[in-house]
C-alpha positions in Angstrom: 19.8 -9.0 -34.2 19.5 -7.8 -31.0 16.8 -8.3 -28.6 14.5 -5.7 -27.3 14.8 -4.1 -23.9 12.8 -5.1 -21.2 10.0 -2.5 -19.9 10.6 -2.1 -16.1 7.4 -1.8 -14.3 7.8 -0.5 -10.6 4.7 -0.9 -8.6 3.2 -0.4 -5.6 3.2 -4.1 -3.5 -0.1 -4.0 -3.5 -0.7 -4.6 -6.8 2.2 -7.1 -7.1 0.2 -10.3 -7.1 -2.5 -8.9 -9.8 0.5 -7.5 -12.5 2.4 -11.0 -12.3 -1.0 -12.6 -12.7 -2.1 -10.5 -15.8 1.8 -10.8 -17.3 1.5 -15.3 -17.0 -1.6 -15.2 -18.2 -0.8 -13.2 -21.1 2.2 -14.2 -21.9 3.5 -11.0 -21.9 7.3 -11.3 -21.2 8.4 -7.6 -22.4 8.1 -7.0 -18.7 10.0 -6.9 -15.7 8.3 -6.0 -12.3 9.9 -4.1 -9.1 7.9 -2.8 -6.2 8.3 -0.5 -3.7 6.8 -1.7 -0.1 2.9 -1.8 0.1 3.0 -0.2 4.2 3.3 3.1 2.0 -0.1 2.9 1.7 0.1 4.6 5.1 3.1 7.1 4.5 2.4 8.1 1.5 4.8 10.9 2.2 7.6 8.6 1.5 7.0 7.0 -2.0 8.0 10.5 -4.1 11.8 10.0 -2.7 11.4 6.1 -2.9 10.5 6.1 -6.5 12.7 8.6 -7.7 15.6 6.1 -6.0 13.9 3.1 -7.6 14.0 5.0 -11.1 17.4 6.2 -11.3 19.1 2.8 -9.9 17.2 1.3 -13.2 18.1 3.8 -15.2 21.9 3.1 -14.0 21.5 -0.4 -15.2 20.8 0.9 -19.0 19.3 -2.8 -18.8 15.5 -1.3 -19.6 14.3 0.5 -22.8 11.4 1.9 -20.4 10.3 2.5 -17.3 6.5 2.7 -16.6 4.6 3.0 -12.9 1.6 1.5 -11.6 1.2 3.7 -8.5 -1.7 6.4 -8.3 -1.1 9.9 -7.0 -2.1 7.7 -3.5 -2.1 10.3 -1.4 1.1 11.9 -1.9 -1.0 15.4 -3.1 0.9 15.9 -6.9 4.6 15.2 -5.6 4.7 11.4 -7.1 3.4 13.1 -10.3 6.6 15.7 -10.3 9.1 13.1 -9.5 8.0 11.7 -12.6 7.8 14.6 -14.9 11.4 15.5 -13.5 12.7 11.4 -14.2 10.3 11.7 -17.8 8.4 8.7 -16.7 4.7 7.5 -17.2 2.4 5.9 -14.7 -0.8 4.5 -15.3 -3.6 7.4 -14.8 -5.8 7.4 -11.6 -5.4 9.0 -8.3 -5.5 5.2 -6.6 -6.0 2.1 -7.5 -9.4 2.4 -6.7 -10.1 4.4 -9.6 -8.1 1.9 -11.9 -9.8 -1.0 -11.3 -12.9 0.3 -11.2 -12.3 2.6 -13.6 -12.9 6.3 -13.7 -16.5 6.2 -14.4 -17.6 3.4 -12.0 -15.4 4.8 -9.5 -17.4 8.3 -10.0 -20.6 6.8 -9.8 -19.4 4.9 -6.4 -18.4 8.2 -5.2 -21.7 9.9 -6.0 -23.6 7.2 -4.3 -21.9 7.6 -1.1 -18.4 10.0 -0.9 -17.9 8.1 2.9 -16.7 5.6 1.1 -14.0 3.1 2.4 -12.6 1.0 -0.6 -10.9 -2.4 -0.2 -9.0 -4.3 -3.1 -8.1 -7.8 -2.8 -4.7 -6.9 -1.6 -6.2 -4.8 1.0 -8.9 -7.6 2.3 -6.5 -10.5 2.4 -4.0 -8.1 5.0 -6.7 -6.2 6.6 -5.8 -6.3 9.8 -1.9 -6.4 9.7 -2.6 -2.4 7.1 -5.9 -1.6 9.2 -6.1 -2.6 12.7 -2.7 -2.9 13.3 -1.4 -0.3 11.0 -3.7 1.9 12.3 -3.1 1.4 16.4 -6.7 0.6 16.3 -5.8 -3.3 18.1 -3.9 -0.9 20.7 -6.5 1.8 21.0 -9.7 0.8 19.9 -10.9 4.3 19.9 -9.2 5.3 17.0 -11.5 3.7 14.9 -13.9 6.2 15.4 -11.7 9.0 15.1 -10.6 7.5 11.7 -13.8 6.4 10.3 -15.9 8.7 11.6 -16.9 10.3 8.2 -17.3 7.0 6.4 -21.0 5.2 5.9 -19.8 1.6 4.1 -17.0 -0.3 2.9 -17.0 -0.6 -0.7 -14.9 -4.1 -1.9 -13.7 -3.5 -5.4 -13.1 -7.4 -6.1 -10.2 -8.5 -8.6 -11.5 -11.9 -8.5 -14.5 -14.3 -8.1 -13.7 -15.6 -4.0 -15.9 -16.3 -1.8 -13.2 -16.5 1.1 -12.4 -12.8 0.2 -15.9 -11.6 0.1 -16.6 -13.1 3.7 -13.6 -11.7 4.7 -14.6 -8.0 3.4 -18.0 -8.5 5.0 -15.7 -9.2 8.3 -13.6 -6.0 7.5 -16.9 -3.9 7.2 -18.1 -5.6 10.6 -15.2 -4.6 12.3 -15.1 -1.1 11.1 -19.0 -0.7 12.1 -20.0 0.0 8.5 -22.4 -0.7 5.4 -20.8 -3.5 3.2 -21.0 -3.3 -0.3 -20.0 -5.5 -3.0 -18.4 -4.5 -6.1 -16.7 -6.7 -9.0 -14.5 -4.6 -11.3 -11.8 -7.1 -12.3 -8.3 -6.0 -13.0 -9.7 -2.8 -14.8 -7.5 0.0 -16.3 -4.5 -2.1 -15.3 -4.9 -4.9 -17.5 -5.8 -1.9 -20.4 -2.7 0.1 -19.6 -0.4 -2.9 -19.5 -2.2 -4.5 -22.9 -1.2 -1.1 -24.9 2.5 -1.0 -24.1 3.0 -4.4 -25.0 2.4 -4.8 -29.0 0.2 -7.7 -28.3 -2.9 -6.3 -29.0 -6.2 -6.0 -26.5 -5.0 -8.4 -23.3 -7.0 -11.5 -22.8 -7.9 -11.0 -19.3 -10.7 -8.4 -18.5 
């Protein structure tokens, strides 16, 4: 008999640590994992082009009996979303990862709380400063900082996992920025959900 194809995941980078977590915790090897570079989180304009790229040199391989995407809409305003109808590809629902770790509903009552929000993930507390400060200009012109957060009231950190390194290092974020800090833990959310479907295993052991 032969074996099953792999499912190709392709992800954004900034998810990359969580996925391979949830995967070898789970046992879940019907996966393979390929990421495109987290500094899109700034350009979103790029990832449409990228992904379609990513998705048809995996396609070329015939090595995969599917290709799913963890990626949001993240800013790219619906094109991601017609690269992938085009290509006949799913991703997991949500406009950012945000929303799938919180998941929709937290995420909306977040948002009706306070819609100057400024969300951080692990991901995005452990490289702050390299994505933020320095991604931003903001070490080069500290103006900017205004100019960019000049609508937001407090930093919300959607926390993947129980650190208290992390959580002083969001309080530092929100510091820096000038803004309310506010603590949220959501775990690995949608993400572990979506994965857990598509692998035949049943409801995923890790929340």
């Amino acid at each position: 008999m032969f074996a099953p194809k792999p499912t190709l995941l392709i992800a954004c980078g900034a998810l990359a640590k969580e996925i391979i977590h949830l995967i070898e915790y789970n046992n879940w090897n019907a996966f393979e994992v390929e990421c495109l570079p987290a500094k899109l989180h700034n350009k979103p304009q790029l990832i449409p082009d990228l992904m379609r790229e990513k998705i048809r040199a995996a396609k070329k391989t015939k090595k995969y009996g599917c290709i799913l995407v963890l990626y949001g809409d993240c800013g790219t305003g619906g094109m991601l979303d017609a690269v992938l109808k085009e290509e006949q590809v799913e991703r997991i629902p949500g406009a950012h990862c945000y929303e799938f770790y919180a998941t929709p509903a937290l995420f909306e009552d977040l948002t009706e709380q306070e819609l100057g929000s400024f969300y951080l993930t692990d991901y995005l507390v452990r490289f702050f400063d390299r994505l933020i400060i320095q991604g931003l200009g903001i070490n080069r012109h500290p103006e900017l900082k205004d100019i960019y957060f000049a609508n937001y009231k407090r930093v919300v950190y959607l926390s993947q996992t129980e650190s208290s390194d992390l959580e002083e290092s969001a309080k530092a974020a929100a510091q820096k920025l000038g803004l309310e800090y506010v603590f949220q833990k959501t775990g690995y959310g949608d993400l572990s959900e979506f994965l857990g479907a598509r692998t035949g295993q049943g409801t995923p052991w890790l929340a």
